[in-house]
C-alpha positions in Angstrom: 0.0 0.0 0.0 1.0 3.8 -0.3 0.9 5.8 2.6 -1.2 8.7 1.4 1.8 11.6 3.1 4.4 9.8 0.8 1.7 10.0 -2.5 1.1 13.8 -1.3 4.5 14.9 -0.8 5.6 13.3 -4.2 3.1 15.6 -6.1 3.9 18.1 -4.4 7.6 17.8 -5.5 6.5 17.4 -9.3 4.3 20.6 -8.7 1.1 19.4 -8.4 0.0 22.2 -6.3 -4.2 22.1 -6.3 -6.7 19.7 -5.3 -10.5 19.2 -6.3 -13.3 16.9 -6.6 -16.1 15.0 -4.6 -14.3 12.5 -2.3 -14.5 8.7 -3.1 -14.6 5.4 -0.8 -11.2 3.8 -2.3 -9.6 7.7 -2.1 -10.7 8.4 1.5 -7.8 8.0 3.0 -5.3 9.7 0.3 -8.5 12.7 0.5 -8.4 12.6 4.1 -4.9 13.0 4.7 -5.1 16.5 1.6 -8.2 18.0 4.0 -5.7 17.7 6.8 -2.9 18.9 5.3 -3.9 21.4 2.4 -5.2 25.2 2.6 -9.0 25.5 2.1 -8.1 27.3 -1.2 -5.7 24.3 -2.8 -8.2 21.6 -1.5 -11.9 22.5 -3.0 -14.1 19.9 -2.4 -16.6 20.8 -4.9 -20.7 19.9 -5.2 -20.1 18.0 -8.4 -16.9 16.0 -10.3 -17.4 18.7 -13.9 -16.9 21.9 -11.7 -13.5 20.5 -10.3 -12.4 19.9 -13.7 -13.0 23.4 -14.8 -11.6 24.9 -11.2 -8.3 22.9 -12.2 -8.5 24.6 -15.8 -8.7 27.9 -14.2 -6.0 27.4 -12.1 -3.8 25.8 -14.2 -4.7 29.0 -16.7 -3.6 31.2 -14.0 -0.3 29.6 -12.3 0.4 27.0 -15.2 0.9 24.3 -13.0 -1.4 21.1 -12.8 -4.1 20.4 -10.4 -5.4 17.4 -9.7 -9.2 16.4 -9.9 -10.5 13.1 -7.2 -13.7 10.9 -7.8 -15.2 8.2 -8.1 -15.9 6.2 -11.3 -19.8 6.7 -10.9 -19.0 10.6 -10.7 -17.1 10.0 -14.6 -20.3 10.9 -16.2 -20.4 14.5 -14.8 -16.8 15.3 -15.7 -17.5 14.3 -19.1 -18.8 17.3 -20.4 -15.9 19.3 -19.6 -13.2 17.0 -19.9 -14.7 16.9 -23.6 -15.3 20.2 -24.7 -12.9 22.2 -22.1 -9.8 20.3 -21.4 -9.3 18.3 -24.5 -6.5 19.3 -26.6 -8.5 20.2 -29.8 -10.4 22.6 -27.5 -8.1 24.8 -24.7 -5.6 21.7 -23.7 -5.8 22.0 -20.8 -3.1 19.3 -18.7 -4.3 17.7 -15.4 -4.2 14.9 -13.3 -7.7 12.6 -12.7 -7.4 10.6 -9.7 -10.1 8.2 -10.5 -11.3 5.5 -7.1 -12.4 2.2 -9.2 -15.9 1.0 -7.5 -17.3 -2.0 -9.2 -13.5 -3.1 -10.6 -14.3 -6.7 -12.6 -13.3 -9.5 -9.8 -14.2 -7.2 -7.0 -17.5 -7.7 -5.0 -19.5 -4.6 -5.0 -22.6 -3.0 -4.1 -25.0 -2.8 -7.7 -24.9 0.6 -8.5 -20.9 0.4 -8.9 -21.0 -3.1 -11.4 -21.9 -1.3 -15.1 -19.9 1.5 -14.5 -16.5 -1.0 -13.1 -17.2 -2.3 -15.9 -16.7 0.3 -18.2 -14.7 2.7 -16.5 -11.6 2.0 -18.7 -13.3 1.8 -21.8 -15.3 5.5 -20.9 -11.8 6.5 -20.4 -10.1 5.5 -23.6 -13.6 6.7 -25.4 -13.3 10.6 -24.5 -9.5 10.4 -25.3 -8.5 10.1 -21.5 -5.0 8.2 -21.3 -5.1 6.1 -18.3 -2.6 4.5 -16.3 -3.7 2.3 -13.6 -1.8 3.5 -10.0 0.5 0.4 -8.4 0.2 0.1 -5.1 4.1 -0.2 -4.4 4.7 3.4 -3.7 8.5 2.7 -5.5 6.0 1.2 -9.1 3.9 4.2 -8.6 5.9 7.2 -8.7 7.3 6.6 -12.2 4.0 5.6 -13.2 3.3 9.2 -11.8 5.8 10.4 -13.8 4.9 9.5 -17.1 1.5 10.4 -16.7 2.3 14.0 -15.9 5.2 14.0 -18.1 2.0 12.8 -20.8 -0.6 15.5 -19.9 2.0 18.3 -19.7 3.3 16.7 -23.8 -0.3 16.9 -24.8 -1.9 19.6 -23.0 -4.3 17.0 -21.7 -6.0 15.4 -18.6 -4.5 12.2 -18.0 -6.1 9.6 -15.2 -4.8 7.6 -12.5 -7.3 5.0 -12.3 -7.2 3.8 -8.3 -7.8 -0.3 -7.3 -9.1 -0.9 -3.6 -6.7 -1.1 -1.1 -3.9 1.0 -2.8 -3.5 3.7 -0.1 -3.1 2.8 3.3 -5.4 3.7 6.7 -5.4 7.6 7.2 -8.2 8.9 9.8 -9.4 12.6 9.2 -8.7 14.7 12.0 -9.0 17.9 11.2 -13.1 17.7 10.5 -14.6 19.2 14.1 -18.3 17.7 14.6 -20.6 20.3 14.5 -22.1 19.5 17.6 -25.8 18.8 16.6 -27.4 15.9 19.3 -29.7 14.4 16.6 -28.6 11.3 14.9 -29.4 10.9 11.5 -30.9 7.3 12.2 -32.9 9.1 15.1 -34.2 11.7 12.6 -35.2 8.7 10.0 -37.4 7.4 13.0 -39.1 10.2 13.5 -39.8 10.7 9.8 -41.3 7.6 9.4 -43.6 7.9 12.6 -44.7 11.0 11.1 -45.7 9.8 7.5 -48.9 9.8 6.1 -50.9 7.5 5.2 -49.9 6.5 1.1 -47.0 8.6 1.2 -44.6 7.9 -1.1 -40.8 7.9 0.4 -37.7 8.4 -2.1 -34.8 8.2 -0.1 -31.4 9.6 -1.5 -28.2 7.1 -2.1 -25.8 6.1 0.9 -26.8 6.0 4.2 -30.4 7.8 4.4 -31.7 5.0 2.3 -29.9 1.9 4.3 -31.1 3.9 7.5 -34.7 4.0 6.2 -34.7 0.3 5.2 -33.3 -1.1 8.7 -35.8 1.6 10.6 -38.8 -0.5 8.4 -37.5 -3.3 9.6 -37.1 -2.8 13.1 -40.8 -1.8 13.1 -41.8 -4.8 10.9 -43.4 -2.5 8.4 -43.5 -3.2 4.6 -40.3 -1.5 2.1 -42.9 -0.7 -1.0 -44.0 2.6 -0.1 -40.0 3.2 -0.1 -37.8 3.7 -3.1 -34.2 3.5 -2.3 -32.2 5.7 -4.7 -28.8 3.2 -4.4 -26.8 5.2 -7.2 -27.2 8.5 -9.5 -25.9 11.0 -6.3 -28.2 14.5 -6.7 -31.3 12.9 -8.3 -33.7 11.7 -6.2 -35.7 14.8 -6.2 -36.2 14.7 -9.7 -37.4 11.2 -9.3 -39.3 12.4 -6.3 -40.5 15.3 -8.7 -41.5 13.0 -11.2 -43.7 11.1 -9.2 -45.3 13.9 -7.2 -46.4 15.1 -11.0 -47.4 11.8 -11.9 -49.6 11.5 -8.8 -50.9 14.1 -7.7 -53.0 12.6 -4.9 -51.0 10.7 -3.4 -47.8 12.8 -0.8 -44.5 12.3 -2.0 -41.3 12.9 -0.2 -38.1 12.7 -0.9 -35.9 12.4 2.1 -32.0 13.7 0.6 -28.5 14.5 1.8 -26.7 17.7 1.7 -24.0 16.7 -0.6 -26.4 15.4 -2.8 -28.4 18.8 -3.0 -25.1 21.0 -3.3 -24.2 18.8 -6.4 -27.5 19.6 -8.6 -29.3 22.4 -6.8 -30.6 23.5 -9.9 -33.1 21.0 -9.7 -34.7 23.1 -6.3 -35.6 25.7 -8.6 -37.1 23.2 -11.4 -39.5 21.9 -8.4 -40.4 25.3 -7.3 -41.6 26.5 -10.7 -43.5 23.2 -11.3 -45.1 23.8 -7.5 -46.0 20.1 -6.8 -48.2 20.7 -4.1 -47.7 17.5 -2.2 -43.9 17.9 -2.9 -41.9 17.7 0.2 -38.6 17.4 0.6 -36.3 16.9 3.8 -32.6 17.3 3.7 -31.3 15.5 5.9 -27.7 18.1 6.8 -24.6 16.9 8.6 -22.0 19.2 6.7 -20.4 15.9 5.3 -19.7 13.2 3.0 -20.5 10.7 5.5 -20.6 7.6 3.1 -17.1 8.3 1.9 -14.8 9.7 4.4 -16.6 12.1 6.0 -14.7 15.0 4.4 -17.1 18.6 4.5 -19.1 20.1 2.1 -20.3 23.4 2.6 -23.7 22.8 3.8 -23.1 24.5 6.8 -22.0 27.7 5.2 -25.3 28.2 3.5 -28.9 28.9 4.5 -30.8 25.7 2.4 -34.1 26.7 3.8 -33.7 30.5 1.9 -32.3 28.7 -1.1 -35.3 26.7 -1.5 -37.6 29.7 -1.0 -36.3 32.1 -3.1 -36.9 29.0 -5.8 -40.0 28.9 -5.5 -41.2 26.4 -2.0 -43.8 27.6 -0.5 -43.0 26.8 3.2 -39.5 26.0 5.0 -38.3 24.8 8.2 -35.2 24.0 9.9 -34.6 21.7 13.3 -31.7 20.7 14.9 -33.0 19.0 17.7 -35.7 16.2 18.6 -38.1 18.3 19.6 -37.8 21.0 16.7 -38.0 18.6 14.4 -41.1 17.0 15.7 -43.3 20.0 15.6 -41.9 20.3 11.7 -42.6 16.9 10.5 -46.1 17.9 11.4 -46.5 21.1 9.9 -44.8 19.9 6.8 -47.6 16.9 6.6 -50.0 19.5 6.7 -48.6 21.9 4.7 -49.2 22.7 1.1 -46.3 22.1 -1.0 -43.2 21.9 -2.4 -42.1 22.1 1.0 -38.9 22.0 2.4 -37.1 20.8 5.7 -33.3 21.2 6.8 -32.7 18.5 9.3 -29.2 19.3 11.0 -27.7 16.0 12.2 -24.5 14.2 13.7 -21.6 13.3 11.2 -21.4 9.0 11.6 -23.5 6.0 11.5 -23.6 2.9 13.7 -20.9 0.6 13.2 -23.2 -3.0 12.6 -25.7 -0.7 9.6 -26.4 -2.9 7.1 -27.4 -2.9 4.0 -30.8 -3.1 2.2 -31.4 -7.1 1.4 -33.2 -6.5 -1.3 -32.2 -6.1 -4.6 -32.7 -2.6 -6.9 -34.9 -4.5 -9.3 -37.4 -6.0 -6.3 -37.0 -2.5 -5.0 -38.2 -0.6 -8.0 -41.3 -3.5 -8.6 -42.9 -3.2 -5.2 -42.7 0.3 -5.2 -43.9 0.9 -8.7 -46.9 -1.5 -7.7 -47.6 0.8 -4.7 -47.5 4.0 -6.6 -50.1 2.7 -9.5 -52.5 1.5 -6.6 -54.9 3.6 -5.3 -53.6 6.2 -3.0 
């Protein structure tokens, strides 16, 4: 394994002097160890994968050194766009390191929403015009295979990736991430959310931990999973599903229960669901200033007011609790309320060590639940 310190100090000896992205699983400790040790301004954990590559552009226009843009594979598809039509070499050229985590890898078990993309992650790659070296995990292999892939992007004013395998870096624990101090857990909140539900509400619960925390509260209260959808990939989304049954049905309440990162990376879609004005729309975000699934490294959900955001795009009613009894007294005005609605839950970072994960597949998921919403409501 490489011990993320020796990885950082070697790019910062070859002048890699910038890092951006959306933190990964497989990179946590590498990422962890670049939060700790990197000015806020030279370590821009951004809302989604494409606006890292066009920060590193900037920067890289401005100092003409490289920067170097972390993600996961599933996060590729956002950086398309301007890895193809702003840092390609028949557009600006613009040279840059990818450090790419590979989820779903072919011969490594993985959760379903990683397999199709494992798959092709190489392939996507070599499609856009992407040279790609996959990172040893002797750090004496990997720093000439460092070298030659910024010796390659520098040659052809280009991006090139390091594609990372599980288990390449070794253990580094964040430290420099203080907890915010909210009491609330975010399994607690989930409880509370589902006592408060009514009757034929529709639930679509946001990837990572909201949705395996909703599916092992159902089963502690031996209560049925269709009413649930559980959003297992596609980060950002689920309120445009959630949006697109809420339109679909109008009599019958639909909420989708999200994360923080997940809003910060397509908040555009807030304003798409305030024009349209579902009116039994109602969304709770579900805040603890983190990426909890992957690291725990901060967004910047703190550092913004959510519950003004969604007004001023068009939700009709907001609320924010950071305590039990707070968000009590919400969950039942926001049942009543006409919507799109919106609720900022702010929540401990962490999850309980024995969570497991949802036992049943995306496909039986997606059935029951599709069954439940063409019922009568």
């Amino acid at each position: 394994m490489i011990r993320p310190e020796d990885f950082y100090r070697a790019l910062g000896e070859r002048k890699v002097t910038l890092f951006a992205g959306v933190p990964d699983s497989l990179l946590k400790d590498f990422c962890a160890f670049v939060t700790d040790h990197t000015p806020k301004e030279r370590n821009v954990i951004t809302a989604g994968e494409g606006g890292a590559v066009a920060l590193a552009m900037g920067y890289h226009l401005a100092t003409g050194e490289l920067g170097m843009v972390y993600m996961q594979n599933s996060g590729l598809g956002n950086a398309v766009n301007p890895l193809t039509s702003l840092a390609d070499p028949a557009i600006y050229g613009v040279p840059m390191l990818l450090l790419i985590g590979w989820r779903g890898m072919p011969g490594e078990h993985d959760e379903p929403q990683h397999v199709q993309m494992g798959k092709v992650t190489l392939e996507t790659l070599a499609a856009i015009g992407v040279r790609t070296t996959v990172l040893p995990s002797d750090l004496h292999e990997a720093l000439p295979a460092l070298d030659a892939a910024i010796r390659d992007a520098i040659e052809r004013a280009a991006p090139h990736a390091l594609v990372v395998k599980k288990g390449t870096f070794d253990t580094y624990k964040l430290k420099g991430a203080e907890d915010a101090g909210y009491s609330l857990t975010r399994e607690r909140a989930i409880e509370l959310f589902v006592e408060a539900l009514p009757s034929g509400a529709a639930t679509i619960a946001t990837t990572g931990m909201p949705s395996r925390e909703l599916f092992e509260v159902r089963e502690r209260r031996r209560e049925r999973h269709d009413g649930d959808l559980l959003v297992v990939g596609g980060m950002g989304h689920a309120s445009q599903i959630a949006l697109g049954v809420a339109l679909a049905r109008p009599d019958r309440p639909v909420y989708c229960l999200d994360g923080d990162g997940a809003v910060l990376m397509h908040m555009g879609g807030l304003a798409t669901i305030g024009d349209l004005a579902p009116t039994t729309f109602k969304h709770v975000v579900l805040n603890n200033g983190a990426h909890d699934s992957v690291g725990g490294q901060p967004t910047v959900a703190f550092a913004v007011d959510l519950p003004s955001i969604a007004r001023a795009s068009g939700y009709r009613a907001t609320w924010r609790a950071t305590k039990e009894s707070e968000l009590v007294t919400a969950l039942r005005e926001l049942a009543r309320a006409d919507g799109p609605a919106f609720l900022e839950v702010r929540v401990r970072k962490g999850a309980r060590k024995d969570l497991g994960r949802p036992t049943m597949s995306p496909q039986d998921l997606k059935a029951v639940f599709s069954a439940f919403l063409r019922s009568p409501a």
